[in-house]
DSSP file (Angstrom, degrees, kcal/mol; ACC not computed):
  #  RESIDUE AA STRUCTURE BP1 BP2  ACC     N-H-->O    O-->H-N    N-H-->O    O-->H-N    TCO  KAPPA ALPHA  PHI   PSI    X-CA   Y-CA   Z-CA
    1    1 A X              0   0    0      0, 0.0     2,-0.5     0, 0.0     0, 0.0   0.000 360.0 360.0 360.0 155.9  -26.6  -41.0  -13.8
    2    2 A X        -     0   0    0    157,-0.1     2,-0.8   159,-0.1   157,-0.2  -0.727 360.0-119.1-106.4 124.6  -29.5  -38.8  -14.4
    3    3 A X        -     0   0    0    155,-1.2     2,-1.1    -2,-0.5   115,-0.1  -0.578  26.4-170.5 -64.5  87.7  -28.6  -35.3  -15.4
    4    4 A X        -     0   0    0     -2,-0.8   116,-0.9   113,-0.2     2,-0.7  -0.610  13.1-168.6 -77.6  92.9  -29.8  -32.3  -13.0
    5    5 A X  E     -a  120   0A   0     -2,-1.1    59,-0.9   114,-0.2    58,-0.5  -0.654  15.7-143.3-107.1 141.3  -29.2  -29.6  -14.6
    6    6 A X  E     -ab 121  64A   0    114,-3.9   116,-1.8    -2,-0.7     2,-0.5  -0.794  14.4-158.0 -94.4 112.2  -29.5  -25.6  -12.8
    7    7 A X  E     -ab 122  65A   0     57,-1.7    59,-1.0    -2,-0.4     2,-0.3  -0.832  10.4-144.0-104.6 104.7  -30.9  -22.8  -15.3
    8    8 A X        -     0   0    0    114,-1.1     5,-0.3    -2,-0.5    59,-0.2  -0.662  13.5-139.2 -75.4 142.1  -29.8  -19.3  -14.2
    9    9 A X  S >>>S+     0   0    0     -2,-0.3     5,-3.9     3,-0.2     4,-2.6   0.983  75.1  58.2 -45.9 -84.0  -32.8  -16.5  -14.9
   10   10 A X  B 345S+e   14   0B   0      1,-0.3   114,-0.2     2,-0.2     5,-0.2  -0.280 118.2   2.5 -68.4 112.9  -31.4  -13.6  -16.1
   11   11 A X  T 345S+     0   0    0      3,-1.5    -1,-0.3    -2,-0.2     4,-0.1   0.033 133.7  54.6  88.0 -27.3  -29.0  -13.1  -19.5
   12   12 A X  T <45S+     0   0    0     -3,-1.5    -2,-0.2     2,-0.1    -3,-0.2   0.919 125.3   8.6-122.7 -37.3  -29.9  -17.3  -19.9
   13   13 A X  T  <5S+     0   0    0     -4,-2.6    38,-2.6    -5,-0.3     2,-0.3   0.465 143.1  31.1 -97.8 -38.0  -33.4  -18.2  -19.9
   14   14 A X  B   <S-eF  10  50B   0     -5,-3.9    -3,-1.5    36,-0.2     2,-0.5  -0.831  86.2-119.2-126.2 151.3  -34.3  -14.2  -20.1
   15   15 A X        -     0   0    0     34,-1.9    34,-0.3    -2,-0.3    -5,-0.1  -0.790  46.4 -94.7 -97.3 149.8  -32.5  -11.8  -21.6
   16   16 A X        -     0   0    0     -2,-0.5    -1,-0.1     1,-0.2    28,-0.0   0.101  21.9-137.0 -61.4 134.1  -31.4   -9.2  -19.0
   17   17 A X  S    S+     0   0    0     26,-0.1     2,-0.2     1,-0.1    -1,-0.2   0.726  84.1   3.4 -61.2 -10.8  -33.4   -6.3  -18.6
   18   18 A X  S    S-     0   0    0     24,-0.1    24,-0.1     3,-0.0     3,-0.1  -0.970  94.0 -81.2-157.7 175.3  -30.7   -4.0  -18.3
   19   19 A X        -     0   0    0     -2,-0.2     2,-0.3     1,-0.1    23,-0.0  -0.382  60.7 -92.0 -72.8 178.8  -27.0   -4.4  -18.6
   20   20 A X        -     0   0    0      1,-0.2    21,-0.1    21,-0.1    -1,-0.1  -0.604  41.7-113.5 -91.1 123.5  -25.1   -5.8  -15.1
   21   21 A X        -     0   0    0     19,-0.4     2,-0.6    -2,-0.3    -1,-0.2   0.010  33.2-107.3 -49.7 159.5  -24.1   -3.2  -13.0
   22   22 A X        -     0   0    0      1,-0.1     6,-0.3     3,-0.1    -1,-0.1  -0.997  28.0-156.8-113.7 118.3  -20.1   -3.0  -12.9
   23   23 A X  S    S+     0   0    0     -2,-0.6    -1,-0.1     1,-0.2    -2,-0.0   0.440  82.9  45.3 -84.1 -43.9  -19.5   -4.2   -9.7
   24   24 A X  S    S+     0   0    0     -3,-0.1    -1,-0.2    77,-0.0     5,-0.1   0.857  75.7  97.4 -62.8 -62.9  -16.4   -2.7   -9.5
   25   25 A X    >   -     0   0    0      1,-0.1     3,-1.3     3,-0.1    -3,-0.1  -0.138  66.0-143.6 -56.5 121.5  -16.6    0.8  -10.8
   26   26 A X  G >  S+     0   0    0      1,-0.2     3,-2.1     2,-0.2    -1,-0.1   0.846  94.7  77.0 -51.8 -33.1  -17.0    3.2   -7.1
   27   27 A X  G 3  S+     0   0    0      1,-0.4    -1,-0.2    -3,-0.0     4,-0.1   0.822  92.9  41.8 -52.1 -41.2  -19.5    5.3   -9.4
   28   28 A X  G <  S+     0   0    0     -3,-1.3     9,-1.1    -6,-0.3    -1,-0.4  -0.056 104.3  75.1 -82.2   6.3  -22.3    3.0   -9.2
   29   29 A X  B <  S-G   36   0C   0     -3,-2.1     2,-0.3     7,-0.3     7,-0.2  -0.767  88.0-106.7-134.7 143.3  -22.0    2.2   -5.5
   30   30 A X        -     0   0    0      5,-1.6    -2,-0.1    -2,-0.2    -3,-0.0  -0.682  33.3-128.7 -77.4 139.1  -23.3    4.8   -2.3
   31   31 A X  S    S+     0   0    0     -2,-0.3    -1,-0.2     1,-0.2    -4,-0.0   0.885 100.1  35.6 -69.7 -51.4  -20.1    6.1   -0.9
   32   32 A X  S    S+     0   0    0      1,-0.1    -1,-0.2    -3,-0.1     0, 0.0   0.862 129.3  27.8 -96.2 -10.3  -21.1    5.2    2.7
   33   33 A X  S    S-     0   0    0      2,-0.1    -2,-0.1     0, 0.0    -1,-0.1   0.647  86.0-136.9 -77.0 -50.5  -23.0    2.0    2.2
   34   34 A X        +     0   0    0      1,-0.2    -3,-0.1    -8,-0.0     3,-0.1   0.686  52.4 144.7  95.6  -1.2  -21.7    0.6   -0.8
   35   35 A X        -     0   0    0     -6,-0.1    -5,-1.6     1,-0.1     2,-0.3  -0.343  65.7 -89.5 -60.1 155.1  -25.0   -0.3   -2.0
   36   36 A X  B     -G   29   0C   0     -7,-0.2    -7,-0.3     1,-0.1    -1,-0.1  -0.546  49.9-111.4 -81.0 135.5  -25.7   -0.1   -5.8
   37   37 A X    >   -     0   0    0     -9,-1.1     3,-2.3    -2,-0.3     4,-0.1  -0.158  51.6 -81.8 -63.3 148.0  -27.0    3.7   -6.5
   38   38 A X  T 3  S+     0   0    0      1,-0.3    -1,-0.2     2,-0.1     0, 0.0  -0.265 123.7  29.4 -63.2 149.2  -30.9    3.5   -7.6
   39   39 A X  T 3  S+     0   0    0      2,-0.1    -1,-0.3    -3,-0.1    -2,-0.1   0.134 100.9  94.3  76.0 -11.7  -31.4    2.6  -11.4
   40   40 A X  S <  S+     0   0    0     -3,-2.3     2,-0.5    -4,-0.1   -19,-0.4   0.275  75.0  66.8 -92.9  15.6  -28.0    0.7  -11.0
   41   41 A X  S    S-     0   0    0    -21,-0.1    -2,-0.1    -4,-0.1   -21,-0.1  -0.952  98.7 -89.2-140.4 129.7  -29.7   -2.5  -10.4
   42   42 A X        -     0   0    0     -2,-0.5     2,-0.3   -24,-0.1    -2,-0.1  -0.016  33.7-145.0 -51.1 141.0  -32.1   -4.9  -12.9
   43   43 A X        -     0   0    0     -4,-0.1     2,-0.9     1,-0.1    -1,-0.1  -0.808   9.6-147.9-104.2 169.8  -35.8   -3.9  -12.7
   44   44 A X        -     0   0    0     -2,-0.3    -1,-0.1   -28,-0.0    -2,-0.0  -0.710  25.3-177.5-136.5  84.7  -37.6   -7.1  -13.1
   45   45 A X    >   -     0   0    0     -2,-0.9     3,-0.6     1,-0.1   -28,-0.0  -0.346  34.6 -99.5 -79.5 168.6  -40.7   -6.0  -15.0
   46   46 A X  T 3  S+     0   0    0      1,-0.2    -1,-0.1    -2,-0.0    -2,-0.0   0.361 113.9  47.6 -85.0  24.4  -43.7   -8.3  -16.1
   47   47 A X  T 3   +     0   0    0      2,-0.0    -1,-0.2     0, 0.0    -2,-0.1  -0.196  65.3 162.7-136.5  59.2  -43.0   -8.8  -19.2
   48   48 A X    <   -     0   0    0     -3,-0.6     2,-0.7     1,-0.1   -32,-0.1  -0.265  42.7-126.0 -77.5 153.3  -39.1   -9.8  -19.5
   49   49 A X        -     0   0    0    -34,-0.3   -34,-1.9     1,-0.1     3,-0.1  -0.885  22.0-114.2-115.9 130.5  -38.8  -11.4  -23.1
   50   50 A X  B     -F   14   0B   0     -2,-0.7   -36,-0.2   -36,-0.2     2,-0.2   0.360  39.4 -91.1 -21.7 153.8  -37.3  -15.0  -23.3
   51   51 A X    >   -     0   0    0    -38,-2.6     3,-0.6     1,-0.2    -1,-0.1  -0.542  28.3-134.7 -80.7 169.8  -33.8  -15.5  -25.2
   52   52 A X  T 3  S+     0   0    0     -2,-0.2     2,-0.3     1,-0.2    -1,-0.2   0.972  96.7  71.2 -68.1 -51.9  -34.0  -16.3  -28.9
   53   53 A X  T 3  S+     0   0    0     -3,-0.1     2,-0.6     2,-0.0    -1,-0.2   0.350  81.3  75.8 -76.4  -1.5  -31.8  -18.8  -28.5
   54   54 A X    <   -     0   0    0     -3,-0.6     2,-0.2    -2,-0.3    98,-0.0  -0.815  68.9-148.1-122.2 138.3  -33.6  -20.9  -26.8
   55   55 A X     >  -     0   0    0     -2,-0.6     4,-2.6     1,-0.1    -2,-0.0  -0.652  35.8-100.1-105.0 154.3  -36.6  -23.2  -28.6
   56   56 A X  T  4 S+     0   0    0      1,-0.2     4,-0.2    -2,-0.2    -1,-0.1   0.553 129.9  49.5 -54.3 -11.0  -39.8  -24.6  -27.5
   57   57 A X  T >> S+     0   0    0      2,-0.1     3,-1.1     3,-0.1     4,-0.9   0.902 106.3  58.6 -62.3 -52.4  -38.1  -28.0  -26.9
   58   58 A X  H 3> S+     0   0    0      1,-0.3     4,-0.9     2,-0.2    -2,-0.2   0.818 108.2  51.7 -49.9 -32.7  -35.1  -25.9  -24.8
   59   59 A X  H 3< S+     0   0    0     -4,-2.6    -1,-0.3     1,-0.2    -2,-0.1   0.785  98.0  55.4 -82.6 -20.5  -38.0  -24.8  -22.6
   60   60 A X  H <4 S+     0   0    0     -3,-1.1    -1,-0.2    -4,-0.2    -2,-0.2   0.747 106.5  61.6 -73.9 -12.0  -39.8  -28.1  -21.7
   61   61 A X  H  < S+     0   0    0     -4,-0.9    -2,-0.2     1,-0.1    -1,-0.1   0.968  78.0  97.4 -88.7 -49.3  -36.3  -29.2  -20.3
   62   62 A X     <  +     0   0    0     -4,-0.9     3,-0.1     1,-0.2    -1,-0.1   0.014  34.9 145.3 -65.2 128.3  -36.0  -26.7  -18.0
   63   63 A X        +     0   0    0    -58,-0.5    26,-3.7     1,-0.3    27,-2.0   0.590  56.9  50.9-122.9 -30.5  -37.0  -28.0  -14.7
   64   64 A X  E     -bc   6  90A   0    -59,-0.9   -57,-1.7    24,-0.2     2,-0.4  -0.988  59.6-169.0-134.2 154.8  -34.8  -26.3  -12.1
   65   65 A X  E     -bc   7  91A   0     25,-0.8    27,-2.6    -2,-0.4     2,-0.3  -0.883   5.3-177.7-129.6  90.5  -34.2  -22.7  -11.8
   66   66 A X        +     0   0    0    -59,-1.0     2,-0.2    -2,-0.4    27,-0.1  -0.926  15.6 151.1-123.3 155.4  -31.5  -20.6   -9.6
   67   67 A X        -     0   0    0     25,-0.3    27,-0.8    -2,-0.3   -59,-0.0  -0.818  52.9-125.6-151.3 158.6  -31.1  -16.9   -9.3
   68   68 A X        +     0   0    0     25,-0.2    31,-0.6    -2,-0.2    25,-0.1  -0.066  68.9 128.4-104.5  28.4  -30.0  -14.1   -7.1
   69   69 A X        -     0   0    0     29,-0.1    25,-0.4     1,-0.1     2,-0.3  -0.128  68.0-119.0 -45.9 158.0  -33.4  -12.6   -7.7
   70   70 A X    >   -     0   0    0     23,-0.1     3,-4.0    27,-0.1    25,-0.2  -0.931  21.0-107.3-120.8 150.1  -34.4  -12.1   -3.9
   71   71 A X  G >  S+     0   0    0     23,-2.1     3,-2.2    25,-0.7    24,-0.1   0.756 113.5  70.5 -50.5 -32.4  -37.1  -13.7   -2.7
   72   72 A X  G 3  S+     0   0    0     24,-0.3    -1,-0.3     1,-0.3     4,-0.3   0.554  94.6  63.0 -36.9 -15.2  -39.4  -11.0   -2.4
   73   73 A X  G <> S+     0   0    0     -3,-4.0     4,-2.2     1,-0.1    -1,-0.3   0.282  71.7 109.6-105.6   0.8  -39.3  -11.2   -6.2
   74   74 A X  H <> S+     0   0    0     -3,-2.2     4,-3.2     2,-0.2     3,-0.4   0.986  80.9  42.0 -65.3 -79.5  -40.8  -15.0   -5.9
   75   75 A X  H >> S+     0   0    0      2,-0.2     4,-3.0     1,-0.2     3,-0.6   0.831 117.5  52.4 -36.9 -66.8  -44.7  -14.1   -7.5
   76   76 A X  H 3> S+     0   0    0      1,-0.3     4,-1.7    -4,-0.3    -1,-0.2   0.788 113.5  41.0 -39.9 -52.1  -42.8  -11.7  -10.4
   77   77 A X  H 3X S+     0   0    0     -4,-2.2     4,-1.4    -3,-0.4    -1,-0.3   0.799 110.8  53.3 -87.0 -14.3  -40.4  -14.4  -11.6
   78   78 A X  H XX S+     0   0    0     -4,-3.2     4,-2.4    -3,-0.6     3,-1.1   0.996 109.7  51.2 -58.2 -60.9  -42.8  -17.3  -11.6
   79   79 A X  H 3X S+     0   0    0     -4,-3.0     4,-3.3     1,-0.3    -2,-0.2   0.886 111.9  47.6 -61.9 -28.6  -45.2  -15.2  -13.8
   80   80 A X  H 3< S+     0   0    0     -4,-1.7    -1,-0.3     2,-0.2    -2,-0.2   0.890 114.1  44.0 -74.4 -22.4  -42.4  -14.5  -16.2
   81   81 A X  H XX S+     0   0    0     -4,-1.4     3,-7.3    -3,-1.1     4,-0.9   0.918 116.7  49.9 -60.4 -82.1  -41.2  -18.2  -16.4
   82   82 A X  H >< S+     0   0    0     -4,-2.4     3,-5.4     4,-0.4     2,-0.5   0.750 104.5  56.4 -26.4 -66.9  -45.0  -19.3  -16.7
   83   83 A X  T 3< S+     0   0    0     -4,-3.3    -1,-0.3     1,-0.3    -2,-0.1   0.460 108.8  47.0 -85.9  30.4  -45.7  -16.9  -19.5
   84   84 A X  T <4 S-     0   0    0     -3,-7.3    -1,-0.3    -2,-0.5    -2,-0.2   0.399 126.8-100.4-107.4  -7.9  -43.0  -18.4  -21.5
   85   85 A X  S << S+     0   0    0     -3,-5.4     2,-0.4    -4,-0.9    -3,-0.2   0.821  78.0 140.9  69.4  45.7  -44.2  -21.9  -20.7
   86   86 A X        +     0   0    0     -4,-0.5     2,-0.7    -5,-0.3    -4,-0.4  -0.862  23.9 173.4-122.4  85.5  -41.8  -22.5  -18.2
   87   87 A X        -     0   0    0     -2,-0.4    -9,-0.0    -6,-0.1    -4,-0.0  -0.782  23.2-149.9-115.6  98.8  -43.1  -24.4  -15.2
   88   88 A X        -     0   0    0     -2,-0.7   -24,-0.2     1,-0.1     3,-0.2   0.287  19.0-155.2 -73.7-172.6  -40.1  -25.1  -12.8
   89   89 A X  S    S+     0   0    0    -26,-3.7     2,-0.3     1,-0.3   -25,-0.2   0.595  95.3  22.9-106.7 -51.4  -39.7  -28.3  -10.4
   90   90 A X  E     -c   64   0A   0    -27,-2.0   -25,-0.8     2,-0.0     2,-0.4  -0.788  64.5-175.3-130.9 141.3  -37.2  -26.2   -8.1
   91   91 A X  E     -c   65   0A   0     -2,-0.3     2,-0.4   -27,-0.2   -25,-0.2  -0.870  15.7-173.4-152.5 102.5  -37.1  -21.9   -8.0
   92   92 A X        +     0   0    0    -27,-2.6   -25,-0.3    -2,-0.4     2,-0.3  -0.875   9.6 173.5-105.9 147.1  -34.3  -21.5   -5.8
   93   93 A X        -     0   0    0     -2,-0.4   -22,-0.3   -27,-0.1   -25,-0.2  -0.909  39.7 -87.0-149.2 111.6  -34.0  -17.5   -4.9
   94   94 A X        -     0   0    0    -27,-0.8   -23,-2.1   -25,-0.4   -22,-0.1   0.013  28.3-145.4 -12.6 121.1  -31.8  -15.5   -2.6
   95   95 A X  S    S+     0   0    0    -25,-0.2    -1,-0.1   -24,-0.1   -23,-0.1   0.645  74.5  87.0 -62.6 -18.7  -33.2  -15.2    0.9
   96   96 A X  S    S-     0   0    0    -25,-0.1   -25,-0.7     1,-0.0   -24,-0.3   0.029  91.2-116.0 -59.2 171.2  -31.9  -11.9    1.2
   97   97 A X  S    S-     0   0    0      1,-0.3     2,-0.3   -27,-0.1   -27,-0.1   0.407  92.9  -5.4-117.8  -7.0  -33.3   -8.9    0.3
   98   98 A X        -     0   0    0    -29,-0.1     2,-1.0     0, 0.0    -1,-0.3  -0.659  56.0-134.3-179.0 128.9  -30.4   -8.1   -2.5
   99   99 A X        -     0   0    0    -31,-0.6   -31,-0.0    -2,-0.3   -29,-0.0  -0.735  22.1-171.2 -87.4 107.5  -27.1   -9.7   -3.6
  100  100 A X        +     0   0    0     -2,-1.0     2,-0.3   -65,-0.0    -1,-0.1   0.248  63.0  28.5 -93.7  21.9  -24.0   -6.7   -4.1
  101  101 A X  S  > S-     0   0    0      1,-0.3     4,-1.3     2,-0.0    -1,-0.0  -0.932  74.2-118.9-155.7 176.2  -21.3   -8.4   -5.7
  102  102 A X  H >> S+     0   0    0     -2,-0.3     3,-1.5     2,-0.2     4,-0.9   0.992 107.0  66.7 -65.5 -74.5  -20.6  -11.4   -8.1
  103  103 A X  H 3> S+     0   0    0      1,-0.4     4,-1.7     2,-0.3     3,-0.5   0.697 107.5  34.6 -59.6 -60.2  -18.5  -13.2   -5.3
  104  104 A X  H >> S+     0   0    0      1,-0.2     4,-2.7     2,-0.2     3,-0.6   0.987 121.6  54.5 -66.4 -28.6  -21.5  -14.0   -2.8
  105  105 A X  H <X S+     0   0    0     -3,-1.5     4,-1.0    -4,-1.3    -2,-0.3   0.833 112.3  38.3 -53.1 -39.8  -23.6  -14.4   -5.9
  106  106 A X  H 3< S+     0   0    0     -4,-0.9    -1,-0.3    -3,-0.5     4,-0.3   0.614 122.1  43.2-106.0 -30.3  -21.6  -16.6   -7.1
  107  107 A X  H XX>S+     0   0    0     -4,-1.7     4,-1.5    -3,-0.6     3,-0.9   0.896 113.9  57.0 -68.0 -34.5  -20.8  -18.5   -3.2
  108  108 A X  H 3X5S+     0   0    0     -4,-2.7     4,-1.7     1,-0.3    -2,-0.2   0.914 114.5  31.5 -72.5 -48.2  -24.5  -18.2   -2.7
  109  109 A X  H 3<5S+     0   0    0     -4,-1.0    -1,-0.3    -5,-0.3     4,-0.2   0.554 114.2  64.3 -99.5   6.0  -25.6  -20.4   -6.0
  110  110 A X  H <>5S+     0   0    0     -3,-0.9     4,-0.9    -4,-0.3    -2,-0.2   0.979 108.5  41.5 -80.7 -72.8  -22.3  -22.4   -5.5
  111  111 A X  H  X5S+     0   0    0     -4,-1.5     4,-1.7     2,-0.2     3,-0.4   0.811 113.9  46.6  20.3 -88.3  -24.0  -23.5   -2.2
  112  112 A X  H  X<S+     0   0    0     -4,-1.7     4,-1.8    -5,-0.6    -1,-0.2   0.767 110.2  53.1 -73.1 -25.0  -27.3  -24.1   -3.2
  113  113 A X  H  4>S+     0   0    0     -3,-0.2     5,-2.1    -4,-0.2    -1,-0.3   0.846 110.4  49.7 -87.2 -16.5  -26.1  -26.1   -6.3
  114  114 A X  H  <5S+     0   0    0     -4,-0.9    -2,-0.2    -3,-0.4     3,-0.2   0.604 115.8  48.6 -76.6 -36.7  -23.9  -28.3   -3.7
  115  115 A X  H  <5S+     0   0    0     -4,-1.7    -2,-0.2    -5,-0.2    -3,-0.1   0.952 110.0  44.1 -88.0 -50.7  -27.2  -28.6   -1.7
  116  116 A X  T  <5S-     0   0    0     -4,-1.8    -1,-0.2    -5,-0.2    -2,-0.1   0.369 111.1-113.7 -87.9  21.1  -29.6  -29.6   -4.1
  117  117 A X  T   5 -     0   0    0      1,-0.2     2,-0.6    -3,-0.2    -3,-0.2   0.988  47.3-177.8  69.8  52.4  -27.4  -32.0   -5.8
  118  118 A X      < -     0   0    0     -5,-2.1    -1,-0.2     1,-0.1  -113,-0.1  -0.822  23.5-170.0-107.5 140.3  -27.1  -30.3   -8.9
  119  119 A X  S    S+     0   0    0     -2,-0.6     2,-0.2  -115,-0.4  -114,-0.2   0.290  71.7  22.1-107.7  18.7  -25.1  -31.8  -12.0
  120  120 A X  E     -a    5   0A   0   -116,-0.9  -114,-3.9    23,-0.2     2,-0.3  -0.883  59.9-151.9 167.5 146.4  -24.9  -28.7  -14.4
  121  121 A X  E     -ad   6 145A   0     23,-2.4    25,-4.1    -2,-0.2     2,-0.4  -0.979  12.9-150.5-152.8 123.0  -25.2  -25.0  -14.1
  122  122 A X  E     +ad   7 146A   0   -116,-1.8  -114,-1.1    -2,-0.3     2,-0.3  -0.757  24.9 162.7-120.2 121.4  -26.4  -23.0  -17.0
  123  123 A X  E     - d   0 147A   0     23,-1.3    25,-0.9    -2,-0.4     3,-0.2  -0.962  47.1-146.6-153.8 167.4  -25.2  -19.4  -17.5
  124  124 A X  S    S+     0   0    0     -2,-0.3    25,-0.2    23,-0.3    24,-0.2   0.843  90.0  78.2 -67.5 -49.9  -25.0  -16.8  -20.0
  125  125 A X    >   -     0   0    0      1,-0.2     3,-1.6    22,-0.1    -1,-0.2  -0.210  53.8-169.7 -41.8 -15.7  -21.6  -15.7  -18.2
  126  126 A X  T >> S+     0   0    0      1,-0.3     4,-2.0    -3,-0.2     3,-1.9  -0.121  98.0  38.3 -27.2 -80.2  -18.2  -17.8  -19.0
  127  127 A X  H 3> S+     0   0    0      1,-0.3     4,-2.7     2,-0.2     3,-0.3   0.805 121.4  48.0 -29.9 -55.3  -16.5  -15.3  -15.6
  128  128 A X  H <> S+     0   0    0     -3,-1.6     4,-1.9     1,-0.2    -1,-0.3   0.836 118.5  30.6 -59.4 -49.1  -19.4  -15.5  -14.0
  129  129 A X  H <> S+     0   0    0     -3,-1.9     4,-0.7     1,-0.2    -1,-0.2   0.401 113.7  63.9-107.5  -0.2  -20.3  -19.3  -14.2
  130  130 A X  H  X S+     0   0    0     -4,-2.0     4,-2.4    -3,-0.3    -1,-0.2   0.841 103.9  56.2 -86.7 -42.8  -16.0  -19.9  -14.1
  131  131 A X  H  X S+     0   0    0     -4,-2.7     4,-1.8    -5,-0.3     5,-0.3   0.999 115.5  32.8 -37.9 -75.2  -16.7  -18.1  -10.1
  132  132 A X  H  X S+     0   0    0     -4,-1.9     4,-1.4     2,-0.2    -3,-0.2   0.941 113.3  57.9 -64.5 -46.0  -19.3  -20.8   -9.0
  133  133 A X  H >X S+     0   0    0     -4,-0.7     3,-6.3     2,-0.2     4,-1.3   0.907 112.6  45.2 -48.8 -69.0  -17.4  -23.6  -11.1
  134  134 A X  H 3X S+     0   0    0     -4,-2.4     4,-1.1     1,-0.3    -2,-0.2   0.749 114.8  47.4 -17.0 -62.6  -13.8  -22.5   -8.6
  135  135 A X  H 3< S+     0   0    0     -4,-1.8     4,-0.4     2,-0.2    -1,-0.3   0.619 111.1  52.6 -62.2 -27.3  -16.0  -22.5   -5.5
  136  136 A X  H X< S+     0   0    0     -3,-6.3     3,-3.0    -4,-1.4     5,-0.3   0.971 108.4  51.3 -63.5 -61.8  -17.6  -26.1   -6.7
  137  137 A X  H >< S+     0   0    0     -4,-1.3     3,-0.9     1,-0.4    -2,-0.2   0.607 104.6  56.0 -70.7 -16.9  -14.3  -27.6   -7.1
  138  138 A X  T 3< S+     0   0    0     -4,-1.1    -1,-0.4     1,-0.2    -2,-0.2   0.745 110.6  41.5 -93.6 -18.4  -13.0  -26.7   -3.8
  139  139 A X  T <  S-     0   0    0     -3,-3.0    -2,-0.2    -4,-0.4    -1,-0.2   0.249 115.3-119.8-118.0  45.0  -15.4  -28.1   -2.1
  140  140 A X    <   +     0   0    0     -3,-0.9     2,-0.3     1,-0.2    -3,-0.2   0.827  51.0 161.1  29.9  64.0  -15.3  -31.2   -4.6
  141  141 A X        -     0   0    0     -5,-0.3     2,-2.3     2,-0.0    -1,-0.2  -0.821  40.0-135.9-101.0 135.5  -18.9  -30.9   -5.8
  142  142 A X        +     0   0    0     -2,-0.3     2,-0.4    -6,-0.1    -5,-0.0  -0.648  64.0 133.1 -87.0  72.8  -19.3  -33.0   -9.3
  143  143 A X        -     0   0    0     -2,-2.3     2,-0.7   -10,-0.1   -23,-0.2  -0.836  49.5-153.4-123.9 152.4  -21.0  -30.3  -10.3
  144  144 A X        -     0   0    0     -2,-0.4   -23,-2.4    -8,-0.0     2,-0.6  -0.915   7.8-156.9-139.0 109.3  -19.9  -28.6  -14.7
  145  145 A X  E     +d  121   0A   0     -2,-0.7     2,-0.4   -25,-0.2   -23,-0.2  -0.667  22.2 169.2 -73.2 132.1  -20.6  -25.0  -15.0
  146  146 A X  E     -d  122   0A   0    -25,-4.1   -23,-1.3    -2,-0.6     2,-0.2  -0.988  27.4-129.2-160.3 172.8  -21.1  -24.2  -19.1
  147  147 A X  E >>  -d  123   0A   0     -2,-0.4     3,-1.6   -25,-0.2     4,-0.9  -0.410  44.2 -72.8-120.9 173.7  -22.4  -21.0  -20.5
  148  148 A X  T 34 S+     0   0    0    -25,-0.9   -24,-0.1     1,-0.3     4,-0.1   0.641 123.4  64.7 -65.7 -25.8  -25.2  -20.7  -23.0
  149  149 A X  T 34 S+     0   0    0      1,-0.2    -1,-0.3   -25,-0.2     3,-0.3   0.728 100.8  50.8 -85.2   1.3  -23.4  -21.9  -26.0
  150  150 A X  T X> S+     0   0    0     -3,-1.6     3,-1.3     1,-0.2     4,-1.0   0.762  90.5  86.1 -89.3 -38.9  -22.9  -25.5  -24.5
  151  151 A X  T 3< S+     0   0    0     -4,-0.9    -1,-0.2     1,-0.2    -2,-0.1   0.227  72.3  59.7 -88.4  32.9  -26.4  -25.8  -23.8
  152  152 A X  T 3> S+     0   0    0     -2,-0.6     4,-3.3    -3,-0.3     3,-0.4   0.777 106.0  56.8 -74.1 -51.9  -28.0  -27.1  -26.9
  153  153 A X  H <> S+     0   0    0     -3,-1.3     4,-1.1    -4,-0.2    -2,-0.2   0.883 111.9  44.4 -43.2 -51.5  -25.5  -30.3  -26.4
  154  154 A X  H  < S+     0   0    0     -4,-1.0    -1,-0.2     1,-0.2    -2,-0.1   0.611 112.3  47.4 -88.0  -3.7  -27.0  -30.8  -22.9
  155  155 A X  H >4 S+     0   0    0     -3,-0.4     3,-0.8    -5,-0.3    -1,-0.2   0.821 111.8  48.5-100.4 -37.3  -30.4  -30.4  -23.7
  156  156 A X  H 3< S+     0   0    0     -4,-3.3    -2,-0.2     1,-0.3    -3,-0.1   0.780 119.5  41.6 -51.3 -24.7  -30.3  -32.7  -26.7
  157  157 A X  T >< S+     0   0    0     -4,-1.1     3,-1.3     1,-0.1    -1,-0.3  -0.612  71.1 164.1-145.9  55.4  -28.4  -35.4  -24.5
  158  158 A X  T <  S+     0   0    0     -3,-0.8  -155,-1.2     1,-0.3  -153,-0.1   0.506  80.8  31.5 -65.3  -3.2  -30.5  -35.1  -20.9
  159  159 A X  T 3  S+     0   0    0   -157,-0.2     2,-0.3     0, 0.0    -1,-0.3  -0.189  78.5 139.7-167.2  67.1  -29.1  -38.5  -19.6
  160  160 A X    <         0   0    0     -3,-1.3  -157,-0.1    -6,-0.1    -3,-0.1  -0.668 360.0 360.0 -93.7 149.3  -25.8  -38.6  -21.1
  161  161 A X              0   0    0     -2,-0.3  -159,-0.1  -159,-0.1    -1,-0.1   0.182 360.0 360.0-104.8 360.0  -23.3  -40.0  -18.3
């Protein structure tokens, strides 16, 4: 079987542009909404710089791309992919106008990786990408979460069974 493997943006392709809000902590949150307080939230400027880790081979494999980028954010992340030489098959993006916690982020690309057949899920995250894996397995999607250090092995071996 032929490998589809799902590249999350931000921390994995890109390094994040600021650190991840703590989701938890009340400080960061508006008391009566519960929305993340302005500045609390990634700005997604036009020049995010690429991980090291990743070589000019790593980048011709990627071919699909999910995020909880919101869509609105479509034109911004394309130009930052592109100017890495990163021209995706699939840019899956939140329809929403903002994701506020890990747990829908994590049902929301759980979802979308169930829908679009996906056979690997790339994150930076071990918790994070440990969320979506839990949420796979319950609804007994063949799907392998692995975090950034796996994914030299999976690019070297794109249709390993």
């Amino acid at each position: 079987m032929k490998m589809k493997v799902f590249w999350d943006i931000d921390g994995t392709i890109m390094l994040n542009p600021l650190p991840s809000p703590n989701w938890e902590d009340p400080a960061a949150r508006h008391p009566t909404t519960g929305e993340p307080i302005s500045g609390q939230m990634p700005i997604y400027n036009s020049r995010a710089h690429l991980n090291p880790e990743l070589s000019l081979e790593d980048l011709k494999q990627i071919k699909y791309v999910i995020t909880s980028r919101p869509e609105f954010r479509r034109e911004t992340t394309l130009r930052q992919l592109r100017q890495h030489g990163i021209y995706p098959d699939d840019l899956i993006m939140y329809p929403g106008s903002q994701i506020y916690s890990r747990d829908r982020a994590a049902e929301y690309k759980a979802i979308q990786l169930d829908l679009y057949g996906a056979t690997h899920y790339v994150d930076n995250d071990p918790e994070f990408g440990g969320l979506v894996q839990e949420l796979l397995s319950k609804k007994w999607v063949d799907c392998t979460c692995v975090c950034i250090e796996d994914l030299k092995d999976i690019l070297r071996n794109p249709n390993k069974e």
